[in-house]
Structures are given as structure tokens and as C-alpha cells.
C-alpha positions, 0 to 999 in steps of 0.5 A: 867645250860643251862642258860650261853650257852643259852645266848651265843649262842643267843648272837653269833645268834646261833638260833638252839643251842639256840632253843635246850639249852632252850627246854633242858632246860625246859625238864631236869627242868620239870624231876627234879620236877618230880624226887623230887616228886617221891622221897617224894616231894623234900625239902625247898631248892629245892622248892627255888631254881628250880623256881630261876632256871627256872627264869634263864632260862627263863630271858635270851632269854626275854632279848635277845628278847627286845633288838631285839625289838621281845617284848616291853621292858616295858613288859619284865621289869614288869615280870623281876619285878615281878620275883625278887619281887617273889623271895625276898618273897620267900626268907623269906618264912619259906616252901621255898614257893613253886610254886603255879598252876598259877606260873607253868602254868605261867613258862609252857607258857612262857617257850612254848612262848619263843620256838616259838618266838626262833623258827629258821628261816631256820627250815621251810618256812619262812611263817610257821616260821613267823606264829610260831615266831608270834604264840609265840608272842600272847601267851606271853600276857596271860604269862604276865597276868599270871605272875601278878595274880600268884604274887598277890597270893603269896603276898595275906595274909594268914588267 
């Protein structure tokens, strides 16, 4: 739901709205499954669609970030690759495929790397904002790496 005025507000270089539509974002998804788990542990579609979701959320602001050279596009394509393998396998997948650990701990990263690398750059001194944004940076690498070993995990066959 945040995703469009996420990428809105990137594009019209809105850094605060931005920062606040993702951690929104990240907090209402975070609730959601929550919710869903309480309730009795959600249903097939929900377990399809919240990762679909959270990729939408995230892809954007990774996006907007290679086109401003803050990450290597190279990187963002692979996980970009990843996810819609991910999301075609889920696809088909009779239980909706639900996230596994590395996937959450994946989508957890990611979503932490990317408020950081957001972090807006009149929310304090430009040497903290520098050292958050660089902070965000560094822990964008071990998203990536948990990216890749998630999807061997969902693609491994099962015995």
C-alpha cells in the first residue's frame, strides 16, 4: 500500500516522507503477520501475497538507489532476479510457500539497510547522517548473501 507514495515521494526527493511511508511500511507488514499468526496462522493467499507485498515495498527505494549510484546496479538486478524467481516458484507452490527463516531474516535486513541508506540527510550531523547512510551500505551486502542462500533453500528439492 505504501509502495506508490514511497516511490513518489523518492522521485519528488521527499527524503522524510519517504524515510516515514517505508518504516510505515515495514511496521503495518510486521502487524499484519502478527495479526495473521494469532488469528490461527493466516491462509495460503496470505502467505503469497505478504512476501509480494514486502517485495514491493522494498524494490522500489533499491530502485531509486542504483539509479543514484548509492548501490551497484549489478547487485540490485541479482536480488531483483532472485525475487521474481522466488515469487514464480511460489506461485505454483500448493501451500503458498511460506517465508522461510533466512527469507524473513532477509526481508528484516534489507528493510534496516534501506532506512539507513533513506536516513535523510537534514536528520542530524551530516558526519552521523554520512556514518548511518554508510552503516546502511555495509549491511546491504549480508541482505544480498541472504537473499541468494534463502532462494537455494526454496529451490533445494524436497525429500
Amino acid at each position: 500500500m505504501a509502495g506508490l507514495p514511497l516511490v513518489l515521494a523518492l522521485i519528488a526527493n521527499h527524503q522524510a516522507m519517504a524515510w516515514m511511508l517505508l518504516l510505515l511500511g515495514g511496521i503495518t507488514d510486521a502487524l499484519d503477520g502478527w495479526m495473521a499468526r494469532r488469528a490461527g496462522g493466516g491462509s495460503s493467499w496470505g502467505a503469497r501475497l505478504d512476501p509480494l507485498a514486502d517485495k514491493l515495498l522494498l524494490v522500489a527505494p533499491l530502485l531509486w538507489l542504483a539509479a543514484n549510484g548509492s548501490l551497484p546496479l549489478w547487485a540490485v538486478w541479482l536480488l531483483l532476479a532472485r525475487e521474481l524467481l522466488i515469487s514464480g516458484w511460489r506461485r505454483d507452490a500448493t501451500d503458498g510457500a511460506p517465508a522461510s527463516p533466512w527469507g524473513k531474516a532477509k526481508t528484516i535486513l534489507q528493510f534496516v539497510s534501506l532506512l539507513m541508506l533513506l536516513w535523510p540527510d537534514h536528520w542530524g550531523a551530516s558526519q552521523v547522517v554520512a556514518q548511518l547512510q554508510q552503516l546502511g551500505w555495509w549491511l546491504f551486502w549480508p541482505s544480498l548473501v541472504l537473499a541468494l542462500q534463502s532462494a537455494f533453500g526454496y529451490l533445494k528439492p524436497r525429500r
